[in-house]
C-alpha positions as CSV (number, residue, x, y, z in Angstrom):
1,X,-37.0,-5.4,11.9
2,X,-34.9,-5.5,14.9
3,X,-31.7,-6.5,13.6
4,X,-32.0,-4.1,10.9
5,X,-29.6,-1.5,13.1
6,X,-26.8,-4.4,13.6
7,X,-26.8,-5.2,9.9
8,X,-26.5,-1.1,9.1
9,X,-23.8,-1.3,11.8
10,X,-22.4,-3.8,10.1
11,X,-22.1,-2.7,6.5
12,X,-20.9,0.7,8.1
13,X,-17.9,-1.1,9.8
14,X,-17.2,-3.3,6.1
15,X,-17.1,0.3,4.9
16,X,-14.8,1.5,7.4
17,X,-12.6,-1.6,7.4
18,X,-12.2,-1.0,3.0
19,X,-11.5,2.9,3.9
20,X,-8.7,1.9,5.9
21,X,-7.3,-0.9,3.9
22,X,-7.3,1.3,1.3
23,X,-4.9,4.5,3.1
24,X,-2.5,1.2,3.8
25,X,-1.0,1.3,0.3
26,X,0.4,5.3,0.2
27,X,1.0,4.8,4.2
28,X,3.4,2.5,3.1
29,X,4.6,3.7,-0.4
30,X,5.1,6.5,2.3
31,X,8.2,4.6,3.5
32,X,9.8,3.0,0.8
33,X,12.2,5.6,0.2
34,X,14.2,5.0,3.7
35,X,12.7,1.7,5.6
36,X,13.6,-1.5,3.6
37,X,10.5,-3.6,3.2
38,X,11.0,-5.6,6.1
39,X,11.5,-3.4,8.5
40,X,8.2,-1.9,7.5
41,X,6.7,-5.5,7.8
42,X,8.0,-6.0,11.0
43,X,7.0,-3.0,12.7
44,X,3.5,-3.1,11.7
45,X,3.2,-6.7,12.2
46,X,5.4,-6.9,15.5
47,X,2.9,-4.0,17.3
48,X,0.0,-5.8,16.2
49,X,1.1,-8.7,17.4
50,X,1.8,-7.1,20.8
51,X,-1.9,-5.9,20.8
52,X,-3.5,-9.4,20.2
53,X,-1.4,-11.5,22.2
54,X,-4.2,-11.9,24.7
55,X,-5.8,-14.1,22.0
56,X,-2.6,-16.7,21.6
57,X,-3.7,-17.3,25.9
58,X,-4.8,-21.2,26.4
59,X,-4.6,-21.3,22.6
60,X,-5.1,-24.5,21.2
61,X,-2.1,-25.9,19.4
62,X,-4.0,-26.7,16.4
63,X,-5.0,-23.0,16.1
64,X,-1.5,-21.9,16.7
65,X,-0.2,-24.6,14.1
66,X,-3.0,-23.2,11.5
67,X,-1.5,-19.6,12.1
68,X,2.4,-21.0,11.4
69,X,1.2,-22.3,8.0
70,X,-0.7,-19.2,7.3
71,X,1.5,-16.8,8.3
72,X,4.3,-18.1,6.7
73,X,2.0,-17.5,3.1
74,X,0.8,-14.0,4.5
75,X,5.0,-13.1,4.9
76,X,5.6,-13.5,1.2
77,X,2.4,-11.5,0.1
78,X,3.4,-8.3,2.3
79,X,7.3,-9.3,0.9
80,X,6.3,-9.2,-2.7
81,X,3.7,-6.4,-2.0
82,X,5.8,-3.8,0.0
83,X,8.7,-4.6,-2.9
84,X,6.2,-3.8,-5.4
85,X,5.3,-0.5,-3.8
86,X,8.8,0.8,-3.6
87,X,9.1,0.2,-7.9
88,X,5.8,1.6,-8.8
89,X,2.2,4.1,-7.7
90,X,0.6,2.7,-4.7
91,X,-2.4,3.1,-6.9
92,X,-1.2,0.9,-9.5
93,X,0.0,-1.7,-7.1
94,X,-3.5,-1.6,-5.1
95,X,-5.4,-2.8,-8.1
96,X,-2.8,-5.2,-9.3
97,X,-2.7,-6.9,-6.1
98,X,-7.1,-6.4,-6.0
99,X,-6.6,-9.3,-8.5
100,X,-5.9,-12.2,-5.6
101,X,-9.9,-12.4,-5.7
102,X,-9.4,-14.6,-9.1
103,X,-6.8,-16.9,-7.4
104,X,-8.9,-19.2,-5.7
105,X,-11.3,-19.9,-8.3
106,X,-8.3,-20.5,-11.0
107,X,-6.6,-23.0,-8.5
108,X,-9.7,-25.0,-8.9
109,X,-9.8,-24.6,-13.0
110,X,-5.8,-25.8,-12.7
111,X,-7.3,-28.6,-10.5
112,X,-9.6,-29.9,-13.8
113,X,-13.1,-27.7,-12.3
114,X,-15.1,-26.2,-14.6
115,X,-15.1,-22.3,-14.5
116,X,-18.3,-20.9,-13.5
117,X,-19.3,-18.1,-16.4
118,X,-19.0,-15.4,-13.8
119,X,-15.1,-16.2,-13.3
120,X,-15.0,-16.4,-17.2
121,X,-16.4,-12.5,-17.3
122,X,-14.5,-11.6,-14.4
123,X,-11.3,-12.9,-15.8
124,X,-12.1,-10.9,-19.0
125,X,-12.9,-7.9,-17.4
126,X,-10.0,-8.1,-14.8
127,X,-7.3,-8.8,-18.0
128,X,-8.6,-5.8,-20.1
129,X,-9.0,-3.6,-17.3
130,X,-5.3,-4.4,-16.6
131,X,-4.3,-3.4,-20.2
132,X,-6.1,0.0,-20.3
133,X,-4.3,0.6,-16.3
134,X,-1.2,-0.1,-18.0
135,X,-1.4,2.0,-21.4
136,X,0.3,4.9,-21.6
137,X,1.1,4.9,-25.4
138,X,2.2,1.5,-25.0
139,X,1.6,-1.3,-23.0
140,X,4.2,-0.5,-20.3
141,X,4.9,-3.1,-17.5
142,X,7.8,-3.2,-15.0
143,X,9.2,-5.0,-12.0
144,X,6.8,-3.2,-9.4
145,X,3.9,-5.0,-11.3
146,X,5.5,-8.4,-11.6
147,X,6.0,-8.7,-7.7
148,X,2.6,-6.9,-7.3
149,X,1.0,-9.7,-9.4
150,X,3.2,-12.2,-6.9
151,X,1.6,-11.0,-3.8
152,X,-1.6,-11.1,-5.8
153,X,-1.2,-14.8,-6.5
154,X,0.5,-15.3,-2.6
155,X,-3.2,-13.1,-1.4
156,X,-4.6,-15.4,-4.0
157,X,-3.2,-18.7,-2.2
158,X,-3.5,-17.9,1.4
159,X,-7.2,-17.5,0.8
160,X,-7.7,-20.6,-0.1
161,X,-5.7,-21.5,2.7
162,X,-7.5,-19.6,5.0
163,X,-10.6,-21.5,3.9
164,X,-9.5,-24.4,4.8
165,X,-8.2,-23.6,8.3
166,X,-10.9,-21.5,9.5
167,X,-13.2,-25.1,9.1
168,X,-11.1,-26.2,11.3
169,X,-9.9,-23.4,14.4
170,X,-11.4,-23.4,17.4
171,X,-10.8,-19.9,17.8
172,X,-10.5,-17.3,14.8
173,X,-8.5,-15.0,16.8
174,X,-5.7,-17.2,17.7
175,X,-5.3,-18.5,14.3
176,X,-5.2,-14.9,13.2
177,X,-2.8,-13.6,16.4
178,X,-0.9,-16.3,15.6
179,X,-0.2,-15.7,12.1
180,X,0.3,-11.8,12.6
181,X,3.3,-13.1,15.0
182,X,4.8,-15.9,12.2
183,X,4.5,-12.3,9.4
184,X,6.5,-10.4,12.2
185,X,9.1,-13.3,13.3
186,X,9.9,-14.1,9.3
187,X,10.4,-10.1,8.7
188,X,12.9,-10.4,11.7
189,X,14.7,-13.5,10.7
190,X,14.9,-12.6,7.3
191,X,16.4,-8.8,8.6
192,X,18.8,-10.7,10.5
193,X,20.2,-12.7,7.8
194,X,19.9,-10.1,4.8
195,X,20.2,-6.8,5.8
196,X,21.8,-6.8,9.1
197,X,26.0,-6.0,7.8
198,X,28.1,-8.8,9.0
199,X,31.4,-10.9,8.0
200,X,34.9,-9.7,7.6
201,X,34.1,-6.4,5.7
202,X,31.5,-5.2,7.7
203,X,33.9,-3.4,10.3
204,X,32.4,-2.2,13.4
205,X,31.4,2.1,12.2
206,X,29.2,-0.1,9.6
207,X,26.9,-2.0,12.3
208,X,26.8,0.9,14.0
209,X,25.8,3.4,11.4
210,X,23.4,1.3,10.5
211,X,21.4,0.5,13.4
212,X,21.7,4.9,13.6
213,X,19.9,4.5,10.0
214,X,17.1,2.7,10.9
215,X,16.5,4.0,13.8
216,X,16.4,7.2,12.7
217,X,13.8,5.7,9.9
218,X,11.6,4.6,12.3
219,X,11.3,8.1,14.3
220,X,10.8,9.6,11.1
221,X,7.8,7.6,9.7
222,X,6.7,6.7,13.5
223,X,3.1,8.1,12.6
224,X,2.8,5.6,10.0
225,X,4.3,2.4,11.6
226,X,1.9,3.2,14.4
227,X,-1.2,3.6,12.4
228,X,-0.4,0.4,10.3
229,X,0.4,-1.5,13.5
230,X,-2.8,-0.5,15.9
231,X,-5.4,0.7,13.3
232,X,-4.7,-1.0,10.0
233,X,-3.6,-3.9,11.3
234,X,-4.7,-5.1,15.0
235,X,-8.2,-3.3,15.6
236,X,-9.1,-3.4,11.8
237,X,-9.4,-6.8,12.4
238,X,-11.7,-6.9,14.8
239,X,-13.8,-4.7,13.4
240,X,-13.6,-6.5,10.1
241,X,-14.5,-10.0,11.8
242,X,-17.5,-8.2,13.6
243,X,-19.0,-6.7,10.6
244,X,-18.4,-9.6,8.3
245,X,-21.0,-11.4,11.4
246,X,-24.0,-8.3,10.5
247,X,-23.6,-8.9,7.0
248,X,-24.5,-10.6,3.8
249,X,-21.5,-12.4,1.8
250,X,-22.6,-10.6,-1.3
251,X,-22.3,-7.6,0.4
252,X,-18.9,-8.2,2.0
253,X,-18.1,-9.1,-0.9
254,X,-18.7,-5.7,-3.0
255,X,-17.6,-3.3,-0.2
256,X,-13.9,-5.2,-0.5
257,X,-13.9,-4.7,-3.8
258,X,-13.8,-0.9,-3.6
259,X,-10.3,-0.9,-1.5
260,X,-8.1,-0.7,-4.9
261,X,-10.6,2.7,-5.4
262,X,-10.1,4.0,-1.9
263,X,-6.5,3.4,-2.2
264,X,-6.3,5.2,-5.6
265,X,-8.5,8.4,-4.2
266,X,-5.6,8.2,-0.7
267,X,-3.0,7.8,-2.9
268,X,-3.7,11.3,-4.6
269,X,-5.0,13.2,-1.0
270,X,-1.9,11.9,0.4
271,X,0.9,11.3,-2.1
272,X,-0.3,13.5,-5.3
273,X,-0.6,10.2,-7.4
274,X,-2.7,10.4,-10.6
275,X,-4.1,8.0,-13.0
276,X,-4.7,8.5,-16.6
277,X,-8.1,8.4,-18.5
278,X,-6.8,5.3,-19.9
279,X,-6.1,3.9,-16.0
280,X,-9.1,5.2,-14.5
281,X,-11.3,2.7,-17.2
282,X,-8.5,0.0,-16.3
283,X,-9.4,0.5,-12.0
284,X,-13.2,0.7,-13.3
285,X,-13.0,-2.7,-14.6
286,X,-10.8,-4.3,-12.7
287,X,-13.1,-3.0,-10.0
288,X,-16.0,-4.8,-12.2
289,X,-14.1,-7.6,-12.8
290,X,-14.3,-8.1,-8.4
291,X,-17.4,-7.9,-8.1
292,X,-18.4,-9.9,-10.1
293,X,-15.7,-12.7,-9.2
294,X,-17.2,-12.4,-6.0
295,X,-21.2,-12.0,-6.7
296,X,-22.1,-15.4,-6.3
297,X,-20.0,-16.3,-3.0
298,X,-22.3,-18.8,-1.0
299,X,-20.4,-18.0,2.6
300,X,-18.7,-14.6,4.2
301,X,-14.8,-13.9,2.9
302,X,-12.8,-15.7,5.4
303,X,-9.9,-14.5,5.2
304,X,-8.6,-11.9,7.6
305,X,-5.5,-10.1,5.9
306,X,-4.8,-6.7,7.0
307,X,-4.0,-4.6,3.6
């Protein structure tokens, strides 16, 4: 069959684009100690942006309008997910936030639809597999897994968005360049207005020590900002869109859920995180609990988030 090489090709880039989703979570665990979580956003987004800016050219304004909305959505899931990360395992907060898959079909259940029995099992699956990841002599949740579980429902959210506006665009790129930029302008605006010292007790040794902090933050975790920023981010997109064209929806479908996995197996190689027995049966069927969400999906995933 002669588009059976294309359609290897382009299960092997799904592969690769869920590998590198997957080293996003301890890359930026990785940080959390010294960036705040906006500064990490708006590196990564703010070089990405840079890279695809060719795409916002003779963009039309609906597309550009389309990425506004979306962005805006896609701010507050890296906000609540990068928050998250600092509080808990980037393991952990991989598979809690793995649960946005079971967002868009509980929207239409709150909407009076009918759940299909698939979401029923997958919602069954998902909630004990999130007990037994939780367990450790007791049922023990904090902080990092509340604002995980927000970007969940956020990832959850701007997928159905997503859905909507890619109907729509004219170009899938702009709409996508043009969201990167809203993630990175939001992280900047809300830097300026949060973090940056200011008023009558900020004397002038403050706003210069700390523009001396970050800076020296960003030298420090340079390596990561950049591979977030150009890999993760800007050409992983690309790649993802190309792929998701050589491929089934089904398969898409299954090779995504296996990021929480590949970020649990980077999180040891790179940060010496561990899970349990009792977590490793929770990531097995919250794992389960994806796929099956996802089994029956008629069309490709359409929504292009960088993890």
């Amino acid at each position: 069959m002669p588009s059976l090489p294309n359609h290897l090709r382009g299960i092997a880039a799904l592969l690769l684009v869920t590998l590198v989703w997957g080293t996003t979570f301890p890359a930026m665990k990785d940080m959390t100690d010294y960036l705040s979580t906006n500064w990490i956003v708006v590196s990564r987004f703010a070089m990405a942006s840079l890279i695809l800016s060719p795409f916002l050219l003779r963009a039309k304004w609906a597309d550009c309008r389309y990425g506004l909305a979306s962005g805006l959505v896609l701010f507050f899931c890296y906000l609540f997910q990068v928050e998250g990360l600092a509080l808990t395992t980037s393991n952990r907060n991989a598979f809690v936030c793995g649960l946005n898959v079971l967002v868009p079909p509980l929207l239409g259940v709150f909407l009076g639809k009918l759940p299909e029995r698939r979401i029923v099992a997958a919602l069954v699956l998902a909630l004990v597999g999130l007990f037994a990841l939780c367990w450790d002599g007791a049922f023990v949740w904090g902080k990092g897994d509340t604002l995980a579980l927000l970007a969940a429902l956020c990832f959850g959210c701007y997928i159905k968005l997503m859905e909507v506006f890619t109907r729509k665009t004219e170009r899938l790129m702009s709409l996508t360049a043009a969201q990167i930029l809203t993630v990175a302008v939001c992280a900047a605006l809300w830097i300026a207005f949060r973090e940056v010292p200011r008023g009558p007790v900020a004397a002038p040794q403050d706003m210069g020590d700390y523009w001396e902090y970050i800076w020296q933050g960003l030298k420090l975790y340079r390596w990561n900002l950049i591979y977030l920023g150009v890999v993760a981010t800007a050409l992983i997109i690309s790649l993802q869109t190309w792929g998701q064209s050589h491929s089934s929806a089904n398969e898409a479908a299954v090779i995504y859920a296996f990021e929480p996995g590949c970020a649990a197996i980077f999180g040891y190689l790179w940060l010496g995180e561990t899970l349990a027995w009792t977590g490793l049966l929770g990531a097995i069927l919250l794992i389960s609990g994806m796929i099956v969400s996802q089994w029956s999906v008629a069309r490709p995933p359409t929504a292009l988030a960088p993890e």
